[in-house]
N, CA, C and O atoms as CSV, one atom per row, in Angstrom:
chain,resi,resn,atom,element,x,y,z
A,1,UNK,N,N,-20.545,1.551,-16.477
A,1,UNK,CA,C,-19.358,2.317,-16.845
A,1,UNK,C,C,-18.578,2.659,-15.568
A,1,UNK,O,O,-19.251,3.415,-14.867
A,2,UNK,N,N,-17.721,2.444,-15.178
A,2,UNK,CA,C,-16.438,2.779,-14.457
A,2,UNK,C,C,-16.025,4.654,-13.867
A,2,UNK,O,O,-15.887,5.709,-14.486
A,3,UNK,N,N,-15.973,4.386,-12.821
A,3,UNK,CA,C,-15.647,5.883,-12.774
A,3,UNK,C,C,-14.559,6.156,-12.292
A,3,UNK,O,O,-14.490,7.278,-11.789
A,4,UNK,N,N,-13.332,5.304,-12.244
A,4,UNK,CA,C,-12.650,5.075,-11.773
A,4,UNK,C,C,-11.522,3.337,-12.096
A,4,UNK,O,O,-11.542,2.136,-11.827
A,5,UNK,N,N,-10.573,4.512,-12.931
A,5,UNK,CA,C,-9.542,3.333,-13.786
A,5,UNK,C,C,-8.381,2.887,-12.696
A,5,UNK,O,O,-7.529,3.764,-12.553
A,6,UNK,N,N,-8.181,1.719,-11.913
A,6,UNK,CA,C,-6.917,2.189,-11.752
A,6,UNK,C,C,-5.896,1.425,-12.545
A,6,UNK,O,O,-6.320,0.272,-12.615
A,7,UNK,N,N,-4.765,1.524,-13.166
A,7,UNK,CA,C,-3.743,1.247,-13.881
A,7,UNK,C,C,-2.757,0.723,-13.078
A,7,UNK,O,O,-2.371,1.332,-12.081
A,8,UNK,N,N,-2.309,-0.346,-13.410
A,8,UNK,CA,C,-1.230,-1.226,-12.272
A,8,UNK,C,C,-0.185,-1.821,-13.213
A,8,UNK,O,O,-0.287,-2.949,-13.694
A,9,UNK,N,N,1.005,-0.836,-13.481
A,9,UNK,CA,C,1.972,-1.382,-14.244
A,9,UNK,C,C,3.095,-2.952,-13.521
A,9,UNK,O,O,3.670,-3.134,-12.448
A,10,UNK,N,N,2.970,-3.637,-14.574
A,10,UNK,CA,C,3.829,-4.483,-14.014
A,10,UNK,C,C,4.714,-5.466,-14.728
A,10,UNK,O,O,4.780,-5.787,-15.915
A,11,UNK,N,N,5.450,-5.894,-13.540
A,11,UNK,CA,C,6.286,-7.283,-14.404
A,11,UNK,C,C,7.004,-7.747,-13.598
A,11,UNK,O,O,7.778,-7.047,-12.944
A,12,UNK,N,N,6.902,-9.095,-13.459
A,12,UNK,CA,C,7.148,-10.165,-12.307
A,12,UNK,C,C,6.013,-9.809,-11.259
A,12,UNK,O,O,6.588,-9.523,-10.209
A,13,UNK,N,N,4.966,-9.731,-11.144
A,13,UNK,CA,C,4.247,-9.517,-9.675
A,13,UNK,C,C,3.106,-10.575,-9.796
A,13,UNK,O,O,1.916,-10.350,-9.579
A,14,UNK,N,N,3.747,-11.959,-10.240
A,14,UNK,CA,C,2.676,-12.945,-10.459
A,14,UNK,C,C,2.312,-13.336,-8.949
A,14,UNK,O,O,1.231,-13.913,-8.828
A,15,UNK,N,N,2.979,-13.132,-7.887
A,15,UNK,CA,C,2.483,-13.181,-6.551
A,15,UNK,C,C,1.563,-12.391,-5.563
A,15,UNK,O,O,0.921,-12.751,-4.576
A,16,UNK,N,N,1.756,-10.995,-6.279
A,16,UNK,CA,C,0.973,-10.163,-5.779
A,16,UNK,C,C,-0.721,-9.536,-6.540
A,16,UNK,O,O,-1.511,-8.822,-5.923
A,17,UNK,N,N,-0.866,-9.904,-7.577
A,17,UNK,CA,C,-1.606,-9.355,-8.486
A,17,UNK,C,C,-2.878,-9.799,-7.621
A,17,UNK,O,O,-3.736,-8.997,-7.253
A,18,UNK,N,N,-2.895,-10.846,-7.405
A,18,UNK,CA,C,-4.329,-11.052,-6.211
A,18,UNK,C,C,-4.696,-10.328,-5.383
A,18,UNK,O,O,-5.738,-9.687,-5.521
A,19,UNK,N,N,-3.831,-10.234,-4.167
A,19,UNK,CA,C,-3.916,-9.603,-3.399
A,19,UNK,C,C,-4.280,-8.593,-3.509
A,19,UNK,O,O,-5.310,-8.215,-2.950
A,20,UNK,N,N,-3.322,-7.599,-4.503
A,20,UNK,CA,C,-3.903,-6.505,-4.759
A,20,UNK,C,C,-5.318,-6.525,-5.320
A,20,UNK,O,O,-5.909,-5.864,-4.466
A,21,UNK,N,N,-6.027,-6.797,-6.029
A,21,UNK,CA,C,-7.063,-7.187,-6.807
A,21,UNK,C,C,-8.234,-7.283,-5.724
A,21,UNK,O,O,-9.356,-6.815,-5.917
A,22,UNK,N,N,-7.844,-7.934,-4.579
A,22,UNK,CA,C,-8.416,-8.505,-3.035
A,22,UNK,C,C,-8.814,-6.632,-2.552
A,22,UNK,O,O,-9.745,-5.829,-2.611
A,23,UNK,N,N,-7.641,-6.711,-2.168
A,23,UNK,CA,C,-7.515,-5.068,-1.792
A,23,UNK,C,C,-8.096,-4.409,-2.266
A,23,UNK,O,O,-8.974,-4.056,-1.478
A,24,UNK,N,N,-8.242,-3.726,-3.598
A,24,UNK,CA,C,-8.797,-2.478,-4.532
A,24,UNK,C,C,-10.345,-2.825,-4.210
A,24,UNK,O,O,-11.024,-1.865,-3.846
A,25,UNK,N,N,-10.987,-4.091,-4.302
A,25,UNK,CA,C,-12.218,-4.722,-4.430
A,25,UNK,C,C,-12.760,-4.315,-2.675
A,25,UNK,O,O,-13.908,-4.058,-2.311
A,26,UNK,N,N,-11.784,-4.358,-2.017
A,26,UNK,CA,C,-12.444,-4.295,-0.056
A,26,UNK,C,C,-12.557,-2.699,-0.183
A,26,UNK,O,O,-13.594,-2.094,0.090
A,27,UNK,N,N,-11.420,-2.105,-0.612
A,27,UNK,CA,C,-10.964,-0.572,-0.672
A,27,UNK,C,C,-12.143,0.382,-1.220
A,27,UNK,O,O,-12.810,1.241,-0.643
A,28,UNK,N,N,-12.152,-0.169,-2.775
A,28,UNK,CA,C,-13.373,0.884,-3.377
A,28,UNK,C,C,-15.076,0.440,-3.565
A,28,UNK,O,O,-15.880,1.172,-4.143
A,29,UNK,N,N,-15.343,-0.574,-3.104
A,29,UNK,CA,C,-16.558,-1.041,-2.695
A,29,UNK,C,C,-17.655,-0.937,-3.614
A,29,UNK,O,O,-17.601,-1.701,-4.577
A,30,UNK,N,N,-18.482,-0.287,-3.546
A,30,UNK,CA,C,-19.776,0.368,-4.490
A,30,UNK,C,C,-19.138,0.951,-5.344
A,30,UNK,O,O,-19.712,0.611,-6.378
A,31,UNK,N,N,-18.275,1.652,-5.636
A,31,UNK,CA,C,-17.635,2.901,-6.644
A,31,UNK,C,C,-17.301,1.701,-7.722
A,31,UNK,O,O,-16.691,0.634,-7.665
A,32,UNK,N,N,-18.124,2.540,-8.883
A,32,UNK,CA,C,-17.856,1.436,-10.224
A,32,UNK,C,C,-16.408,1.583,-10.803
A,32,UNK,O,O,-15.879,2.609,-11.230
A,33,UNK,N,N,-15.842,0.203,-10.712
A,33,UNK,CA,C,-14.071,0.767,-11.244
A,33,UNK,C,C,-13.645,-0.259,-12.186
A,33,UNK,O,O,-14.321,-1.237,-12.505
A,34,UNK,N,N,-12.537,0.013,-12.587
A,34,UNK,CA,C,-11.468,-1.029,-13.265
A,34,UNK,C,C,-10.357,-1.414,-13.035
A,34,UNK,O,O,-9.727,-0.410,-12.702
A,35,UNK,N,N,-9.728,-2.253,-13.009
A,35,UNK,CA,C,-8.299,-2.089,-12.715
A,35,UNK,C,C,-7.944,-2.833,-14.448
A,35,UNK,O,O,-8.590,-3.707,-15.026
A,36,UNK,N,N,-6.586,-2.029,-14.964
A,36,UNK,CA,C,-6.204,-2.151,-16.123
A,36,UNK,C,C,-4.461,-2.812,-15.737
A,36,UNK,O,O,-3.637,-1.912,-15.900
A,37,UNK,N,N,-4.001,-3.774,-15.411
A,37,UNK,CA,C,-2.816,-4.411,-15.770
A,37,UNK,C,C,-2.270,-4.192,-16.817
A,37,UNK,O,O,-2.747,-4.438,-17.925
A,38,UNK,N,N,-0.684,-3.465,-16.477
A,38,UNK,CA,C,-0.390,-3.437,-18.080
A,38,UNK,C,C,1.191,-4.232,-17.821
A,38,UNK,O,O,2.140,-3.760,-17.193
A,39,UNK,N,N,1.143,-5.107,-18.277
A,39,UNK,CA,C,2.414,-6.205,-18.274
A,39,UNK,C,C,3.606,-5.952,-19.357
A,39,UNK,O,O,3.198,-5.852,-20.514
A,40,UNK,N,N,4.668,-5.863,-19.216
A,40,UNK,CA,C,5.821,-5.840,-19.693
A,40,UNK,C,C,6.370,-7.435,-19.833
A,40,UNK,O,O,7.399,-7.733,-19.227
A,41,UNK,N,N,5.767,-8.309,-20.525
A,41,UNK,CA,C,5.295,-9.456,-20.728
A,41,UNK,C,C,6.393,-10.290,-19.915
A,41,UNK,O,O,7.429,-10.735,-20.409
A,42,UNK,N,N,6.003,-10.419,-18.632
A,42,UNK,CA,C,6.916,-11.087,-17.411
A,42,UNK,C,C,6.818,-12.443,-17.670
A,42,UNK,O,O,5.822,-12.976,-18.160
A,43,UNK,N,N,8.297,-13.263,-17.204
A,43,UNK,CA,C,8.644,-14.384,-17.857
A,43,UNK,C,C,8.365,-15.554,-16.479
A,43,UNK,O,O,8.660,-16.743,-16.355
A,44,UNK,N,N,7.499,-14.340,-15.355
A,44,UNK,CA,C,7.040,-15.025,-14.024
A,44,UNK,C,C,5.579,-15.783,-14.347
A,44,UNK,O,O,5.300,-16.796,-13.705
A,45,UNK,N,N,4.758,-15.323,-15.244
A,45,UNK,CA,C,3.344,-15.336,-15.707
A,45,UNK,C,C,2.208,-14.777,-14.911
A,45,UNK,O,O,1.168,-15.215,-14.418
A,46,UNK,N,N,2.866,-13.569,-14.992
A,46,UNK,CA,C,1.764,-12.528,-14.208
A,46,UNK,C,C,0.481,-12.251,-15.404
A,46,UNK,O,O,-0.693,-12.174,-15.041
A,47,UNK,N,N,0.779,-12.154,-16.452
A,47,UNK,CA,C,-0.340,-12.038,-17.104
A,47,UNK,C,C,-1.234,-12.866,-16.901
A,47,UNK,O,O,-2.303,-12.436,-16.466
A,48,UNK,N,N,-1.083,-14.272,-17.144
A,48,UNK,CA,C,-1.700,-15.477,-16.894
A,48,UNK,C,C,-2.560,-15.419,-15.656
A,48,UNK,O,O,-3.786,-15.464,-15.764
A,49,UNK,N,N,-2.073,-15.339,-14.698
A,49,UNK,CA,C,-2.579,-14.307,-13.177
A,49,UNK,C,C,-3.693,-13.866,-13.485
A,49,UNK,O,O,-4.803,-14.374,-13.327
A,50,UNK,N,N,-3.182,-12.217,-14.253
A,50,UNK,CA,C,-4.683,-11.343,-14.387
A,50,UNK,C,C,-5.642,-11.941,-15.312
A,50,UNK,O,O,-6.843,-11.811,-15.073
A,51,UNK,N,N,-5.385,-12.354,-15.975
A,51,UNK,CA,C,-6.298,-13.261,-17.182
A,51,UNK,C,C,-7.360,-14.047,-15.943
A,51,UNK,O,O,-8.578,-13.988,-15.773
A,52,UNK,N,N,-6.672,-14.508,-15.483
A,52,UNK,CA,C,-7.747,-15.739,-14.557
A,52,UNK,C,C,-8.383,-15.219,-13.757
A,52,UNK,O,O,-9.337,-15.888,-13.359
A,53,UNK,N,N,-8.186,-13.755,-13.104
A,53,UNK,CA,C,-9.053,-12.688,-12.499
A,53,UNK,C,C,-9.798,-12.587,-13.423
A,53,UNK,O,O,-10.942,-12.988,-13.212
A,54,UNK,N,N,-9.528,-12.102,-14.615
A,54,UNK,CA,C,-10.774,-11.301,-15.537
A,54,UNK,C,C,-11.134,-12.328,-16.088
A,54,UNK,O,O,-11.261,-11.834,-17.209
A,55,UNK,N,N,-11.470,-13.605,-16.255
A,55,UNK,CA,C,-12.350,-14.288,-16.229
A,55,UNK,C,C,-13.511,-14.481,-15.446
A,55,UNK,O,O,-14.543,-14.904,-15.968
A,56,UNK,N,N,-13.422,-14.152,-13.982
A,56,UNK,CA,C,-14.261,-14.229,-13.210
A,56,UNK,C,C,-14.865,-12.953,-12.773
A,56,UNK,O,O,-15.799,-12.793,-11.987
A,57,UNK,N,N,-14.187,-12.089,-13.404
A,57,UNK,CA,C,-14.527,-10.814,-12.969
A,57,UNK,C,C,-14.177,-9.270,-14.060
A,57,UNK,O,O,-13.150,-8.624,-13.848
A,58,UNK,N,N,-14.808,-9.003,-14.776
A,58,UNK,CA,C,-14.620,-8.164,-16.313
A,58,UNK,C,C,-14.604,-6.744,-16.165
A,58,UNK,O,O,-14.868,-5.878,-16.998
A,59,UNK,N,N,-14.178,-6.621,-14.711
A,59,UNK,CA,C,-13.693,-5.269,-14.267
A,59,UNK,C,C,-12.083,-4.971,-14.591
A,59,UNK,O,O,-11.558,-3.932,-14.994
A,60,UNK,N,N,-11.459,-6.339,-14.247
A,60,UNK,CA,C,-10.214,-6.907,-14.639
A,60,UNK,C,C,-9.847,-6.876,-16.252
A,60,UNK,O,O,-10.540,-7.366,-17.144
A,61,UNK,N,N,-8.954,-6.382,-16.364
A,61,UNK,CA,C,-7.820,-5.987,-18.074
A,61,UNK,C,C,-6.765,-6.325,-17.751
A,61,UNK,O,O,-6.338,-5.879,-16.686
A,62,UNK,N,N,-5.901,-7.278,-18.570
A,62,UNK,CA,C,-4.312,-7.153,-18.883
A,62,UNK,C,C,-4.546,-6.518,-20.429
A,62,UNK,O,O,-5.420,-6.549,-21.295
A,63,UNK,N,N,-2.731,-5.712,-20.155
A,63,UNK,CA,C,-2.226,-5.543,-21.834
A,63,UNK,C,C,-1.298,-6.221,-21.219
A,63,UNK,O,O,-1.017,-6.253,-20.021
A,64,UNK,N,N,-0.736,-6.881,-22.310
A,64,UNK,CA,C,0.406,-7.190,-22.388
A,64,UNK,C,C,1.443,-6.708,-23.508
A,64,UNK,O,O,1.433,-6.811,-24.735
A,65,UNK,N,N,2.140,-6.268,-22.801
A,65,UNK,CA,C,3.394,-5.509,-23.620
A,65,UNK,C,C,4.479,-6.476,-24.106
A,65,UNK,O,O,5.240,-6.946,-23.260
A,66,UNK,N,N,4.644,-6.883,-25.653
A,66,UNK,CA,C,5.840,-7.566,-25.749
A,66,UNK,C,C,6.678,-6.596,-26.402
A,66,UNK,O,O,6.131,-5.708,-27.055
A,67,UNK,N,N,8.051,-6.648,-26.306
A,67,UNK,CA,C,8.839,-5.645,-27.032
A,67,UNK,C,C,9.182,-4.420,-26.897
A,67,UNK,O,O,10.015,-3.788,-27.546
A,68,UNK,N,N,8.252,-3.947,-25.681
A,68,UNK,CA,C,8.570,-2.711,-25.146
A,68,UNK,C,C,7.997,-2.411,-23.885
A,68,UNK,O,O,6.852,-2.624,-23.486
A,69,UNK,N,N,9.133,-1.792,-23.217
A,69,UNK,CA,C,9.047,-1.722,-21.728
A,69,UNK,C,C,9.242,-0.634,-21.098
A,69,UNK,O,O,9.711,0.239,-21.829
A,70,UNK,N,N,9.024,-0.231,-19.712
A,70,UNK,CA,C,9.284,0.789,-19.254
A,70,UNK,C,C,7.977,1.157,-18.348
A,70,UNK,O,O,6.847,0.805,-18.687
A,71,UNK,N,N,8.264,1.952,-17.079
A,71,UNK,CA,C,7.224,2.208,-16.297
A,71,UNK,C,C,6.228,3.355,-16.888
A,71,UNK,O,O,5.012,3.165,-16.924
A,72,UNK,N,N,6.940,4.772,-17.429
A,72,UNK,CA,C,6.102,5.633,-18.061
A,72,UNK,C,C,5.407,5.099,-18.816
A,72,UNK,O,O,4.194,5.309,-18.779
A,73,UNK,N,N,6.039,4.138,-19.844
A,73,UNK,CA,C,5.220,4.080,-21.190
A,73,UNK,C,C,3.902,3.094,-20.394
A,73,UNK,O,O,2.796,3.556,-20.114
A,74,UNK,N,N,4.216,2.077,-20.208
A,74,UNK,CA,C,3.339,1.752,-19.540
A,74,UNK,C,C,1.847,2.327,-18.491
A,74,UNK,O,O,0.696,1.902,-18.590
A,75,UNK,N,N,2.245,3.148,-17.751
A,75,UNK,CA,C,1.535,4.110,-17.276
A,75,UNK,C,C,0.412,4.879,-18.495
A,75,UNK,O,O,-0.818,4.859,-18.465
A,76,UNK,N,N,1.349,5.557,-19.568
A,76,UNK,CA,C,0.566,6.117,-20.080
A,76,UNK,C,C,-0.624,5.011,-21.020
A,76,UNK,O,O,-1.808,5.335,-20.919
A,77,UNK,N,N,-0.312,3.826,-21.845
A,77,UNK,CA,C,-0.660,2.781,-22.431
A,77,UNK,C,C,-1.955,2.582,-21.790
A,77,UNK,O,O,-3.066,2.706,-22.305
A,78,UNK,N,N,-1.594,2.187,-20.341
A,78,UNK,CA,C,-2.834,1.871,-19.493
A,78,UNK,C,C,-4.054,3.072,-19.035
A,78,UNK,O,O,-5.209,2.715,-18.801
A,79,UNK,N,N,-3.815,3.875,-18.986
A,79,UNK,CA,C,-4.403,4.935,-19.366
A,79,UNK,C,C,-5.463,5.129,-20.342
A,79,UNK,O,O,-6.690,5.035,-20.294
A,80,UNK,N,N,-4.405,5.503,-21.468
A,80,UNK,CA,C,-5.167,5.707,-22.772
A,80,UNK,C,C,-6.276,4.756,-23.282
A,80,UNK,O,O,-7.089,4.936,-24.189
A,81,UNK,N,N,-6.023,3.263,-22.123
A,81,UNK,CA,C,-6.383,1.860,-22.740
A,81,UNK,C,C,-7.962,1.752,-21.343
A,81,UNK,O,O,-8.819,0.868,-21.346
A,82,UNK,N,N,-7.875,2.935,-20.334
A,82,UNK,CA,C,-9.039,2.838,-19.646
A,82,UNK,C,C,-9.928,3.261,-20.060
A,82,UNK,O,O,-9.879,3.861,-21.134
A,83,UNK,N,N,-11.428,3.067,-19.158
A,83,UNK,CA,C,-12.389,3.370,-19.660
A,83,UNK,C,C,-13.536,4.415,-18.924
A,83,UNK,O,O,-14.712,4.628,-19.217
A,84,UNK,N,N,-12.630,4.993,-17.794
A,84,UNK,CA,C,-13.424,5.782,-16.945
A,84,UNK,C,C,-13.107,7.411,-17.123
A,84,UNK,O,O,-12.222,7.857,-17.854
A,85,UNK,N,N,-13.789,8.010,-16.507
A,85,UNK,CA,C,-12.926,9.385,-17.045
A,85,UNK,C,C,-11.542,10.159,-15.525
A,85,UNK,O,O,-10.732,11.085,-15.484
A,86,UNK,N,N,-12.039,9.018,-14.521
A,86,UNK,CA,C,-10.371,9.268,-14.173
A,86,UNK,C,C,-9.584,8.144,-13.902
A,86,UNK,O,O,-10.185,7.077,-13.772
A,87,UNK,N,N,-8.210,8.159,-13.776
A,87,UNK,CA,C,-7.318,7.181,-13.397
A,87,UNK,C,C,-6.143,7.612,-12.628
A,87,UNK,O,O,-5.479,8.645,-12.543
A,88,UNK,N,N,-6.127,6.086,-11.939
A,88,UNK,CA,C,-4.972,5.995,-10.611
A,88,UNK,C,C,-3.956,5.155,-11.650
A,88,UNK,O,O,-4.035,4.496,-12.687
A,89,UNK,N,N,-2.928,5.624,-10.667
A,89,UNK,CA,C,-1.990,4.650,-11.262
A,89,UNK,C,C,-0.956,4.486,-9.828
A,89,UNK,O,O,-0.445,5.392,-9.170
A,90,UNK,N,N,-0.883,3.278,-9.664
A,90,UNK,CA,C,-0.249,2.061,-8.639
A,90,UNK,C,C,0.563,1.182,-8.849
A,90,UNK,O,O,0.525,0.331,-9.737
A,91,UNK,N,N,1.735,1.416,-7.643
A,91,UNK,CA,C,2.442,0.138,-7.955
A,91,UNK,C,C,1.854,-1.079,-7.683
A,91,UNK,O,O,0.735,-0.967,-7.182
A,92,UNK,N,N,2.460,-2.820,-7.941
A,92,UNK,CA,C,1.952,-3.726,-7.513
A,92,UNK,C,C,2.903,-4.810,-6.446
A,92,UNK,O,O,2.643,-5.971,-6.130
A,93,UNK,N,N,3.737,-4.197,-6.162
A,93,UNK,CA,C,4.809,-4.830,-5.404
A,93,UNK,C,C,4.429,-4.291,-4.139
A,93,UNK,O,O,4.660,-5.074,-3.217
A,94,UNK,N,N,3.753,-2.847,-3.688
A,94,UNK,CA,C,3.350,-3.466,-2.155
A,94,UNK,C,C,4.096,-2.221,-1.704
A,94,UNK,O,O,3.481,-1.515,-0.905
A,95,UNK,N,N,5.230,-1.847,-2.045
A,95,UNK,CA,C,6.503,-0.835,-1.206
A,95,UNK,C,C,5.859,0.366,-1.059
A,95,UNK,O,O,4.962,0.898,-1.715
A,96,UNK,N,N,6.480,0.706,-0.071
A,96,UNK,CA,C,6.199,2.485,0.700
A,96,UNK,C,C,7.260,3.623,-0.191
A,96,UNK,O,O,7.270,4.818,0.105
């Protein structure tokens, strides 16, 4: 079980979703976690992306959102949709 959700809203970040994924994995080490992708169903194929992470690795979740968008809703979606009893929530584009 996970003690630690983090939630990574997105859309278009079919370039970065690795990396980050790379990162969180060097970052939180031993600490049992998740990361939950929640896609605003990007026409880049970022889902496709996280899918091929969480194949190899079932710490990894996409939702994919068709039809409705937005950073809050999203945020909260991914959330409600984790499985630890806390959660981060992160951008995936990288910016300060």
């Amino acid at each position: 079980m996970p003690q630690l959700s983090v939630v990574v809203p997105t859309f278009n970040e079919r370039d970065n979703v690795t990396t980050l994924y790379k990162r969180l994995e060097a970052a939180l080490g031993d600490t049992p976690w998740e990361v939950v992708f929640v896609d605003d169903n990007s026409p880049d194929g970022t889902c496709e992306v996280v899918r091929g992470l969480a194949q190899r690795d079932p710490r990894v979740r996409c939702i994919r959102r068709i039809g409705r968008r937005g950073l809050s809703g999203a945020c909260i979606e991914g959330i409600l949709a984790s499985s630890a009893p806390y959660a981060a929530v992160i951008d995936a584009d990288f910016a300060a």
